[in-house]
N, C-alpha and C positions, 0 to 999 in steps of 0.2 A: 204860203212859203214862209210866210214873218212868223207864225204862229207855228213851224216845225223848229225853224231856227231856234225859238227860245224854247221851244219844249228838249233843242239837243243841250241849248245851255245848261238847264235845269239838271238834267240828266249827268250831264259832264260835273256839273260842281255838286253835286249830291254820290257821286260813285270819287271824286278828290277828297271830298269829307270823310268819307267812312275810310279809305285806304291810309290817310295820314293819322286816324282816330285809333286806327289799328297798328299804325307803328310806335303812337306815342304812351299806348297802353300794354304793347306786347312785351313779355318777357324775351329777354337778350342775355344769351350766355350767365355769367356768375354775376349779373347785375339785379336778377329778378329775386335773388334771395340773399339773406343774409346769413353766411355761412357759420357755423359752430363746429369746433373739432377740438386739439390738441397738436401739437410740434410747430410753433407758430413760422419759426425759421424754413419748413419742409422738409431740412436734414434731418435725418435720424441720427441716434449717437448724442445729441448733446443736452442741455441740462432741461430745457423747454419740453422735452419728449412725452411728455408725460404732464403736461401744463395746459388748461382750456387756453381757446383762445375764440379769438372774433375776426374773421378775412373771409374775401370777396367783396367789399362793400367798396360803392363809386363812393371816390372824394367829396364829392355833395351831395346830397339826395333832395331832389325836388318837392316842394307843396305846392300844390295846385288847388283852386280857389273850389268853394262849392256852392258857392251861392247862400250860404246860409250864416246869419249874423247872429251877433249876440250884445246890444248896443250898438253900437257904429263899429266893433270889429268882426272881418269876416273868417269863418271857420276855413282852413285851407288844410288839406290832408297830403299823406306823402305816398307819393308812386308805387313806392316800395313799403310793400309790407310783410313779408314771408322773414320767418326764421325757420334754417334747413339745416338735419345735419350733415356732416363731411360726408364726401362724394369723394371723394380724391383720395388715392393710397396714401397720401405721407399725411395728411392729416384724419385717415379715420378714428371712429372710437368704435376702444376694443373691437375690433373684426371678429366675429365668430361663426359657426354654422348657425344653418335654421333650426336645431334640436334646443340651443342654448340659448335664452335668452339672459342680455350681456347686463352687467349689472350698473351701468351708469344710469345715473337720474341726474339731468342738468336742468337747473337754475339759474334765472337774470336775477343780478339784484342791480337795483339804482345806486348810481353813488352820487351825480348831481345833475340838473336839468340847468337851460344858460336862466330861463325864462319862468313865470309863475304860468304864462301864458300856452307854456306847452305839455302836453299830456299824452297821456296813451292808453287805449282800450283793448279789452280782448275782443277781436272780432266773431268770435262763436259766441260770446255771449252780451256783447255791447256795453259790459262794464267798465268802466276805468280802473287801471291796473297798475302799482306802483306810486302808490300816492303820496309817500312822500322817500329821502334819502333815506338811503339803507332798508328798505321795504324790499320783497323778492316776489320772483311771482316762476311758478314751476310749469316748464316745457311736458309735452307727452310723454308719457313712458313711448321705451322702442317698442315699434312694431315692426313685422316682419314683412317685407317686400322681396320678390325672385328675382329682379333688378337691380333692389338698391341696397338689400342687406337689411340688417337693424339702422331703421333710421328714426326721428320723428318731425315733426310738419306741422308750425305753426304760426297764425296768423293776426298778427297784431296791429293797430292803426295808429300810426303816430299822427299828432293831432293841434294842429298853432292856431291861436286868435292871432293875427295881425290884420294891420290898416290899409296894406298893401304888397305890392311886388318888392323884391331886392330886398328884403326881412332876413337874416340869420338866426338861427337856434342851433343850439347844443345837446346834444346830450350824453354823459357818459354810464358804462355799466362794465359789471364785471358777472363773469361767468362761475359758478362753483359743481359739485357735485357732490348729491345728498344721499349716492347710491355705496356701492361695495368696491365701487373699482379704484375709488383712490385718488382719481387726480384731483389736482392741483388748482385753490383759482386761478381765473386767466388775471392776466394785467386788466386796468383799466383801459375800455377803449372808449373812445369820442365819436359820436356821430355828428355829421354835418347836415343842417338842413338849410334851402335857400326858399321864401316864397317864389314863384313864378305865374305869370301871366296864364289867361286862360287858354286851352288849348288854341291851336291853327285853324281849327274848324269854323268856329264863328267869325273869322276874319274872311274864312274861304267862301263862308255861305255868302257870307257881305258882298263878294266878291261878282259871287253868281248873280245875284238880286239884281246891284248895280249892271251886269251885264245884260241881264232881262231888260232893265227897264231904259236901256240905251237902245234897244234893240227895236221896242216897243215906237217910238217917239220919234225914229226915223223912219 
């Protein structure tokens, strides 16, 4: 009977682990990417129309710890690392048919990081990218999707040394285009990032153990 008891323990906190690991990594709504378009207002009509921009992005974006040092500081990476483009009518670029491919070619340039200590890679090829202000680094040309229209999809790791949890980093960038269509850079936007603690999982397992080995000793 003791020995089912903690094998449902085990079981119980090993299926709370994986469901909470699965919320705290899943994508959710306009949170999972970082949006790229034009009309930053969403009115059409006014002077922005026709101007990159950078929206959808939470007010902070987490780092989370990986276990991996460099000195006495540890490397903590960010939740979020997708750059998408516009999905949404009032902010796409140039809409066209599938016959036409549209002639925007969009580019990040850096304008300032808060930190020496913060960085970012391209995740296709593990490089560090944007090395120092005013450096640029060019998104996909569009390709063609029966869903999503010309869009492009790409994936970048932003990336902090710090000492601990509660850390802040900055970074800001601006958007241009090196293609035919015209627009406009975007304004400078800011990104926000916070260290945080390691997931819930390791607290949960802890939880489980402790619950085994109470189980055990009675």
């Amino acid at each position: 009977m003791l020995r089912i008891r903690s094998i449902c323990v085990i079981v119980i906190s090993i299926l709370t682990i994986l469901f909470v690991s699965s919320l705290a990594y899943c994508h959710d709504g306009d949170h999972d990417h970082i949006f790229v378009g034009v009309n930053a207002d969403g009115i059409t009509g006014t002077t922005d129309d026709s101007q990159l921009c950078i929206y959808g992005v939470p007010s902070v974006i987490e780092l989370v710890p990986t276990g991996e040092y460099i000195g006495e500081l540890q490397i903590y990476t960010a939740v979020l690392d997708c750059w998408h483009s516009a999905e949404d009518s009032e902010h796409l670029l140039n809409p066209v048919d599938a016959s036409t491919q549209p002639g925007w070619l969009i580019s990040l340039k850096r304008i300032s990081y808060s930190s020496d200590n913060f960085w970012l890679e391209d995740e296709a090829t593990g490089l560090e990218i944007l090395l120092s202000d005013g450096s640029t680094y060019a998104f996909d040309e569009p390709d063609w999707d029966d869903e999503e229209g010309w869009y492009f999809h790409n994936h970048t790791e932003f990336c902090v040394l710090a000492s601990g949890t509660g850390e802040t980093f900055t970074a800001t960038f601006t958007l241009f285009d090196t293609g035919s269509t015209g627009y406009t850079e975007s304004s400078p936007y800011t990104l926000t990032f916070v260290t945080v603690p390691e997931p819930a999982t390791l607290t949960l397992l802890g939880i489980g153990l402790f619950s085994v080995l109470r189980l055990r000793r009675k």
